[in-house]
N, C-alpha and C positions, 0 to 999 in steps of 0.2 A: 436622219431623214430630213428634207429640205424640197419646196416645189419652190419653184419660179411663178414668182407676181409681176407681170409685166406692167408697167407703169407710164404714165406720161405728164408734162406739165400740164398745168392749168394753162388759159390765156391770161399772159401777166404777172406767171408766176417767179419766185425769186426761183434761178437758175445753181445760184449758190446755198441752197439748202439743201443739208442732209437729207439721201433718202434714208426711208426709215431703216434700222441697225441698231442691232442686240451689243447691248452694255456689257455682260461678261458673255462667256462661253456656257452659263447655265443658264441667264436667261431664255425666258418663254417667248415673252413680250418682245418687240422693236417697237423701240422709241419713235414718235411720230411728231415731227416739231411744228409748230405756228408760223402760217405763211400770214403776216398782218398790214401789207405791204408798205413793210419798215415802219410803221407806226405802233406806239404802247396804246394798248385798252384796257381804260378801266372797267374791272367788273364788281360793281355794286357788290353789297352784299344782300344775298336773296335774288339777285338777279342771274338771269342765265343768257348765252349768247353762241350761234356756232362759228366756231373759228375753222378756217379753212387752212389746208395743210398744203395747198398748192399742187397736188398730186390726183389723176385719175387714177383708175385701178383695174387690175381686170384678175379675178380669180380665178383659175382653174375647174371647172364641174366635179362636183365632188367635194368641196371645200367651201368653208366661211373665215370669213375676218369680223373677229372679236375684238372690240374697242374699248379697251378697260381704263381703267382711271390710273393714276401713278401714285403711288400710298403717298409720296412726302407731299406731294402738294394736297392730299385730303386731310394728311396727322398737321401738320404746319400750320395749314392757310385754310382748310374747311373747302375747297377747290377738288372738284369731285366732277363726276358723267353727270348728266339729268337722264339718260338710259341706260346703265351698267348694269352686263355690256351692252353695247351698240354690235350689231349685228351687219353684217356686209354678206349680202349674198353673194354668189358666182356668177350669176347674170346681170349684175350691175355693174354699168359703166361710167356714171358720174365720177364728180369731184367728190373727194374724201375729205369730210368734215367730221369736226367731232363739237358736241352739245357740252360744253361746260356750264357747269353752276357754282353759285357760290355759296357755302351752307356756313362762311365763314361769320364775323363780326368787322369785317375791317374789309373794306376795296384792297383787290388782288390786281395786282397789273399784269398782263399777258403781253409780252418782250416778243417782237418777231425773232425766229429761231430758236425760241422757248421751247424745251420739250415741256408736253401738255399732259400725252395720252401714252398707253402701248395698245400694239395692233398683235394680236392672238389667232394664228393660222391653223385650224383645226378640221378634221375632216368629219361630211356628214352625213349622219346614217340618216335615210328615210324612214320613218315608222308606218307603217298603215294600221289604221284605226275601225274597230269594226264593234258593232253595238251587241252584244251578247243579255242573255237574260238576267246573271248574276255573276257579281264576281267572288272569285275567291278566298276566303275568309284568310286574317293572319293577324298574328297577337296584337297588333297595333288597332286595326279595325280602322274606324272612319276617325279615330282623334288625332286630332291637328293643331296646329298655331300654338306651339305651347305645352303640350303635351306630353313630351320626353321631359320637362324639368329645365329650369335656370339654372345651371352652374353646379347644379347638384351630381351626385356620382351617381351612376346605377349598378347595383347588383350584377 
């Protein structure tokens, strides 16, 4: 299954960047690379900053674009979302930016034409929400945050 994201550059953007495109044939994610107009930035550590991808977007109704983090730069370099995910509605037309942070110990340099993020194209159910008097009871009950166990096995 596959939709069409019709796309467009930024003003200014590098024309020679990848649009975003899935690494194997199993990947979820496409890759979405750093438009930084040719220049490296450093990102402190504890500092966050949004990098621009040089790309508009338009999604289809019916569907979100999910902006995940890419594991090797968070297991590596501590370079992670500051909103994972980042969510992209279907009625937005801006530029496609994504929030990096640094959780690392050491400045990370962001390379234009770095891949940074993956973009997550997933379809969306509406739920409607309606206030009732009680809800219905189940083994779990109201415990939360903790409550199934650390690492431990369950019966």
């Amino acid at each position: 299954m596959s939709v069409l994201i019709e796309v467009t550059r930024t003003h200014g953007a590098d024309p020679d960047l990848p649009l975003p495109s899935y690494a194997t044939l199993g990947a979820a994610g496409a890759d979405l690379h750093a438009d930084t107009g040719g220049k490296t930035i450093a990102l402190a550590p504890g500092a966050r900053i949004l990098v621009g991808t040089g790309l508009n977007i338009a999604i289809p109704r019916g569907y979100e674009m999910q902006i995940r983090p890419r594991s090797g730069l968070a297991l590596k370099h501590g370079v992670t979302l500051a909103n994972a995910p980042g969510t992209i509605d279907s009625d937005y037309r801006g530029p496609l930016g994504v929030i990096l942070i640094n959780l690392g110990s050491d400045s990370f340099d962001i390379e234009h034409g770095m891949r940074i993020a993956q973009a997550v194209v997933a379809p969306v159910v509406l739920a409607r929400f309606e206030v009732i008097e009680e809800l219905g009871m189940t083994k779990r009950g109201n415990a939360g945050f903790g409550s199934t166990g650390v690492g431990a096995k369950r019966p």
